[in-house]
Structure formats: structure tokens, C-alpha cells
C-alpha positions as CSV (number, residue, x, y, z in Angstrom):
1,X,80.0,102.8,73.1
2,X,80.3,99.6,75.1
3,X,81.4,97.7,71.7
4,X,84.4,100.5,71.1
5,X,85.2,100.2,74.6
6,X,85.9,96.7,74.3
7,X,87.9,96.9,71.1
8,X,89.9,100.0,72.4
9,X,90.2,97.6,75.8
10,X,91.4,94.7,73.8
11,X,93.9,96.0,71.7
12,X,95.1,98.3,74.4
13,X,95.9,94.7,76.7
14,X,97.5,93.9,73.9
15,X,99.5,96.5,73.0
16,X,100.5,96.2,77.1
17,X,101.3,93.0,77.1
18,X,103.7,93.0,73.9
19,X,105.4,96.3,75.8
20,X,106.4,94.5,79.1
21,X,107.6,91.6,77.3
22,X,109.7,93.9,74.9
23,X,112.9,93.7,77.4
24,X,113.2,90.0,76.3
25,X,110.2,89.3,73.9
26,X,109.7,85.2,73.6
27,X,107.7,82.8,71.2
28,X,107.7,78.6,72.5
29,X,108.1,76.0,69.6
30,X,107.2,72.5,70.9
31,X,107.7,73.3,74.4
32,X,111.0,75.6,73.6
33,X,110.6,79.1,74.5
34,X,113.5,80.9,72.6
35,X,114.3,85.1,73.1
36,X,112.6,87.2,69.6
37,X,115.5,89.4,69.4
38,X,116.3,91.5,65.8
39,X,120.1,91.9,67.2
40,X,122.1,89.7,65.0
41,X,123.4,86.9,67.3
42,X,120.2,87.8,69.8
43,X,119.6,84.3,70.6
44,X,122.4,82.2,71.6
45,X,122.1,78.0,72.3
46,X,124.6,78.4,74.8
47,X,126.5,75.5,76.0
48,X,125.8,73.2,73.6
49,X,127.4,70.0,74.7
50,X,128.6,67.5,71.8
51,X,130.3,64.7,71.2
52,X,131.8,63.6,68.0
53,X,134.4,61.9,66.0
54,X,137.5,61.7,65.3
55,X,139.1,63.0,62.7
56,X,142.4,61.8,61.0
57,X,142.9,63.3,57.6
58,X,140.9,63.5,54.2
59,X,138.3,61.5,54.3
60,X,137.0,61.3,57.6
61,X,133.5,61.8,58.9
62,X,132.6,64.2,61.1
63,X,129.2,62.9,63.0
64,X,128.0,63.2,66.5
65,X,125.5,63.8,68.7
66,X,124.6,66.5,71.7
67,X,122.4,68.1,73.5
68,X,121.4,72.0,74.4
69,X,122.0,72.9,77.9
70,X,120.2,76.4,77.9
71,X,119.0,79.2,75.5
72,X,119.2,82.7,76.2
73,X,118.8,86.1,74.8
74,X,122.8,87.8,74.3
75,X,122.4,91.2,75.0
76,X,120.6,90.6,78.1
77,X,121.8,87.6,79.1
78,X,118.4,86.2,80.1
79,X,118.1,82.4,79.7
80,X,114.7,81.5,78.5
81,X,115.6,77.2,78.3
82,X,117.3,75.3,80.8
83,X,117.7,71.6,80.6
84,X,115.7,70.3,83.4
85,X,117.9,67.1,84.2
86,X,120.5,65.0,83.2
87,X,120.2,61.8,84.3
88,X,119.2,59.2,81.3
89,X,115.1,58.7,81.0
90,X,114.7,61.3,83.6
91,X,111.6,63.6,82.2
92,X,111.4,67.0,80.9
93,X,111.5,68.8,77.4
94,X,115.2,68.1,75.3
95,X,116.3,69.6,72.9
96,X,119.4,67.2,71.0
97,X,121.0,67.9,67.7
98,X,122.3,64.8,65.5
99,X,124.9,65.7,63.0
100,X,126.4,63.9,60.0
101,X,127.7,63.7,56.9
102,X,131.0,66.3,56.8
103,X,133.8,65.2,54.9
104,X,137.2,65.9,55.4
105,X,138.8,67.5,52.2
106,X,142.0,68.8,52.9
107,X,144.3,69.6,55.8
108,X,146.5,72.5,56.1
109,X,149.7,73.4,58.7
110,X,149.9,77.0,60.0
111,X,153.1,79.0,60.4
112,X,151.6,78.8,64.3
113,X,152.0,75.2,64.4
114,X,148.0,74.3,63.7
115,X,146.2,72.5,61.4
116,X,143.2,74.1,59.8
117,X,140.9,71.6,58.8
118,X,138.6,71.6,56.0
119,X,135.1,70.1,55.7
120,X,132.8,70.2,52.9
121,X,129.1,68.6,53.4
122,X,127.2,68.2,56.7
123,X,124.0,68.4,58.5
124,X,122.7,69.3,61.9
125,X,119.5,69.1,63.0
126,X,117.8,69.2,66.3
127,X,115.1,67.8,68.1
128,X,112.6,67.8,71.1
129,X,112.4,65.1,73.2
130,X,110.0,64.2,76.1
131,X,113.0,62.3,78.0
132,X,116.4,62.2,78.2
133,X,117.6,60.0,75.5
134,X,120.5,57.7,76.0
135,X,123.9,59.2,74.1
136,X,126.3,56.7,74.7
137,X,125.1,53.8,73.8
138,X,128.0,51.6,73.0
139,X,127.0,52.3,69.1
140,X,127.7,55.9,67.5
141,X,124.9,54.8,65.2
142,X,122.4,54.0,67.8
143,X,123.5,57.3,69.5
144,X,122.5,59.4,66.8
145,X,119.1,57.3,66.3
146,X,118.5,58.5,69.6
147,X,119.6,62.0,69.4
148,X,117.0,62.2,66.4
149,X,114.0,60.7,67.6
150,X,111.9,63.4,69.0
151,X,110.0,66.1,66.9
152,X,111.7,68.0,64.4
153,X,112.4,71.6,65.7
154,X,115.2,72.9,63.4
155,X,117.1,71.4,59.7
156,X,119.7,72.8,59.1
157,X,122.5,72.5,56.2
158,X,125.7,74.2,56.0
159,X,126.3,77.2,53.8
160,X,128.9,76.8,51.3
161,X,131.9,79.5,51.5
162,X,134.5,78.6,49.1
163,X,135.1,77.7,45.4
164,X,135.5,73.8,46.9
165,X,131.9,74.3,48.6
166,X,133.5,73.9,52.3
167,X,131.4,74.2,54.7
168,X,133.2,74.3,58.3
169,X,136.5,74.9,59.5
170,X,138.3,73.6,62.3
171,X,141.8,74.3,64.0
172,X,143.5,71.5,65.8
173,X,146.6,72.5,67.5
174,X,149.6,70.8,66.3
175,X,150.1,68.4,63.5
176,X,148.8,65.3,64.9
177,X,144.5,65.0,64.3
178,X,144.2,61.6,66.0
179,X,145.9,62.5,69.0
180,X,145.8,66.3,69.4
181,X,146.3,68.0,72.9
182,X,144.5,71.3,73.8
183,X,141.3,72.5,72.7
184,X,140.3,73.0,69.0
185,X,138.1,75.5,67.2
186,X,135.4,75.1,64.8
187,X,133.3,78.0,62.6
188,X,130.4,77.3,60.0
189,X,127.5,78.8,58.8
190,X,124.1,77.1,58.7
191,X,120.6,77.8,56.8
192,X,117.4,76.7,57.8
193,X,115.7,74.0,55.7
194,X,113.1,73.0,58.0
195,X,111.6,72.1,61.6
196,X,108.7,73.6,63.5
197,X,111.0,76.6,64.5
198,X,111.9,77.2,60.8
199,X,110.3,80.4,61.0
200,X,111.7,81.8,63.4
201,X,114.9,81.4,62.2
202,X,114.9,82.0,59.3
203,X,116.7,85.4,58.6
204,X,119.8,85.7,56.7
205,X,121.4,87.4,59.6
206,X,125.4,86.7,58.8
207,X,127.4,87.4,56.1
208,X,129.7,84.5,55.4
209,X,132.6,86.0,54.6
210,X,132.3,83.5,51.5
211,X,134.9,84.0,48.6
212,X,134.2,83.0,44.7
213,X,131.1,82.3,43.9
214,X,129.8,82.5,47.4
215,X,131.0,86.1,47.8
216,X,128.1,88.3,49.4
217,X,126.2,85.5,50.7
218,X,124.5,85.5,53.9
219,X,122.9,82.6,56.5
220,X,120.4,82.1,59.5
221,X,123.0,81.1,62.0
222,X,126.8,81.2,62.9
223,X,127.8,78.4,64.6
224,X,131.2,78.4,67.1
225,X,132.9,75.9,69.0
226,X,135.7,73.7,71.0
227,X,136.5,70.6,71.1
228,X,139.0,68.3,73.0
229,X,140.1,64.4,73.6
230,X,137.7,62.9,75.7
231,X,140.4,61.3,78.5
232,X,140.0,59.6,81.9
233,X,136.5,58.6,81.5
234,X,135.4,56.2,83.8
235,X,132.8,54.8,81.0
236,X,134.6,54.8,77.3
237,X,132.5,56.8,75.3
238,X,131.4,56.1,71.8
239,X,132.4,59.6,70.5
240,X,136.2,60.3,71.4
241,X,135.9,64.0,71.1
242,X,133.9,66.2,73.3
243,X,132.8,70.3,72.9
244,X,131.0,72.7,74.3
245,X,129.4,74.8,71.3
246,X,127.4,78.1,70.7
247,X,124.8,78.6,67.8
248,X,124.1,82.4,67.0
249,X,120.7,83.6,65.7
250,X,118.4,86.4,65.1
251,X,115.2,85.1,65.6
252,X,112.0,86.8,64.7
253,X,108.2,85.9,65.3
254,X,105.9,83.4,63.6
255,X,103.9,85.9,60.6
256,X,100.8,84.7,62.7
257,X,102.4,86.2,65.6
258,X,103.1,89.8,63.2
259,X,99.3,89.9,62.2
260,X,98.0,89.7,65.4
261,X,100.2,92.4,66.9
262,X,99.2,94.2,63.1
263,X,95.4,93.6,64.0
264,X,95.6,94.6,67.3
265,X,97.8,98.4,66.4
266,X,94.4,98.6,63.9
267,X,91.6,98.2,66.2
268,X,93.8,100.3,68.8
269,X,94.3,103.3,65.8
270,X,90.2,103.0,64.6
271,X,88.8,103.2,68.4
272,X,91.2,106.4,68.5
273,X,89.8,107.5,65.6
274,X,86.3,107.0,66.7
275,X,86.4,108.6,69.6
276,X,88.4,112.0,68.4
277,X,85.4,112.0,65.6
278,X,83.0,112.2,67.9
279,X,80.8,115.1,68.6
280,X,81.9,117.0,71.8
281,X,79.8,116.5,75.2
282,X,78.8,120.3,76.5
């Protein structure tokens, strides 16, 4: 009797503690504690700040380097990472994304008077750090050695969405890419290749929207963003352009974390069982 007590006990504090937590369930990767949330677009690295280059026609290389200001849980709004402080070196747990490797394939002008940019290539990955890194170097190339020195806590490549595999698009206003005014737009789709929170994100929760042979498909994450000329800075930066970007996800447990909640509803039904079994007390 005292054994099923303790099962029924066990799985019963279990089966508690996963209910109060169900508002804005959580699971902690490497010192990141990121909202579970099956809504598509659940989790959200909000404010994303990045800085990047600049792009001037086909060609050019789109790199840069950032770092996530908070992460929070959309439909509730509840922010489960904040970044603790922002002065270079100062202590805490970072999380910075490093991103290389887009290509500039082609330009087009809009009847609106913007240029839609497109980009073929890429990758973004992001990292834990135990310190604030230095960003601005003097050296884009140092910056991103930086930005990329901590643990791995999510790979990610671009998914493909057109017959000329482009990956990300972005609309500058006007004509002019080296010297734009205003604020331009960016949209891509991303798939998890690796990264201690690879698990978690993991989901094929968008469709792309991809034509050709990428009709249908789907990825882990939508990525959104702006970007504008970096001007008036009292310290010249090494990346010209600067943005503040959102990452969209529907993250789900670790399967350890599934099989103990599975283990738990188990004991919980068999103690039930048990005890409605049992012969009647007169």
C-alpha cells in the first residue's frame, strides 16, 4: 500500500507540476530557457539585434554578426530570456548568431520604386556565450570569430524556395543598395541542422510558400527583419548596416522530456487501476 502510494504520489506531482507550467511550458538548453509552445510561431527571438553588410549588386556577401536580446512565448507574450547586460566582457549567458555565406544573385525594381533583392546560399547559427563578446572589433572577420565562439546551440541553413535555389529576400527602398534611406525588409526560411537545441526545433512548422521544385515544402523557422544605414555613430562600425530581427518557431520538448511525462501518465493510470481493483473495505 505504502509502495502504490508513492507511485500514485509521484506521478500525481508530476502530472501537477507539468499542469501549472502548461500556461507557458519551458525546457533550458545550455543555460537558455526557451517557451514549449505547439502554436506555430510560439517562440519568438524577439529583438534580435544584427549587424551586417553591405550589399551593392550581384555578387555581394551578405555576413554579419548579432546578438538575441530576449525570447518569449507569442501568444502570451511572456519572455522567458533577457540579455543580462551589455557592456563588452560584462558576465551572464549570450546567445549571438554569426551569419555568412549569402550571395547576391539578382536585383529587381518594383513598380513601387523598391528593389527586391535576391540571395541564394547562407548560414546562421547561434551560440551561448559566458561573456559578452566584443562585436565591433575593427575586423568583420574577427567579429564573427567572436560571435561564434561559445557552445553551439542552433545550425541552421536556409531553405530553398525557387527554381534558382534562393534562399532570402530583401526589399531596399529605392534603387540605390549602397546608399539606401529608410528601412529595408528581409524574409527567409531556415532548417535546423544541428546545435544542442536541435531538438527542439526541429518541426517543420512553415510552409514556404516555395514554387517549382520546392512547391509544398515546409521549415523549422521563419525568419523577419529590418535593416537600415548605420549613420552618426560616434565609433565607425565594422558592419554598415544595422536591424532589429525576429525568428519564429514552434518548439517542442526533448523526446526524453516526452517519456518522462509518458512514464509518469503510466504509473499515474496503473495506481488507478490498482486501487479501483481492489476489494471493498466494509
Amino acid at each position: 500500500m505504502l509502495f502504490k502510494k508513492s507511485l500514485l504520489g509521484a506521478a500525481a506531482v508530476l502530472m501537477l507540476s507539468t499542469g501549472a507550467a502548461m500556461a507557458v511550458p519551458t525546457a533550458t538548453v545550455d543555460g537558455i530557457t526557451i517557451p514549449i509552445d505547439s502554436a506555430s510561431g510560439g517562440a519568438v527571438f524577439s529583438v534580435q539585434t544584427d549587424t551586417e553588410s553591405l550589399l551593392l549588386g550581384p555578387g555581394s556577401i551578405l555576413q554579419g554578426v548579432g546578438i538575441v536580446n530576449q525570447i518569449k512565448d507569442a501568444p502570451s507574450n511572456t519572455v522567458t530570456y533577457g540579455q543580462p547586460c551589455y557592456t563588452v566582457g560584462c558576465a551572464g549567458t549570450f546567445l549571438t548568431d554569426a551569419f555568412k555565406n549569402f550571395v547576391v544573385r539578382t536585383t529587381q525594381t518594383n513598380t513601387d520604386g523598391t528593389t527586391t533583392v535576391f540571395l541564394t546560399g547562407g548560414q546562421l547559427n547561434y551560440y551561448v556565450q559566458s561573456s559578452m563578446p566584443n562585436l565591433n572589433t575593427g575586423n568583420q572577420l574577427t567579429d564573427i570569430a567572436n560571435a561564434s565562439a561559445g557552445t553551439l546551440f542552433l545550425s541552421l541553413l536556409p531553405a530553398p524556395i525557387d527554381e534558382f535555389n534562393d534562399t532570402f529576400t530583401i526589399i531596399i527602398p529605392g534603387s540605390d543598395l549602397g546608399n539606401f534611406s529608410g528601412v529595408a525588409q528581409g524574409q527567409g526560411y531556415l532548417n535546423v541542422t544541428g546545435g544542442d537545441a536541435a531538438t527542439n526545433f526541429n518541426t517543420n512548422s512553415f510552409a514556404t510558400g516555395g514554387t517549382g521544385p520546392y512547391t509544398g515544402t515546409v521549415a523549422d523557422i521563419k525568419f523577419v527583419g529590418n535593416a537600415n544605414l548605420i549613420t552618426g555613430a560616434s565609433v565607425t562600425p565594422d558592419f554598415p548596416v544595422t536591424g532589429s530581427d525576429d525568428t519564429f518557431s514552434n518548439t517542442v520538448p526533448e523526446p526524453a522530456s516526452l517519456a518522462l511525462l509518458g512514464a509518469g501518465l503510466f504509473l499515474l493510470a496503473w495506481s488507478l487501476r490498482r486501487k479501483s481493483s481492489s476489494p471493498t473495505a466494509i
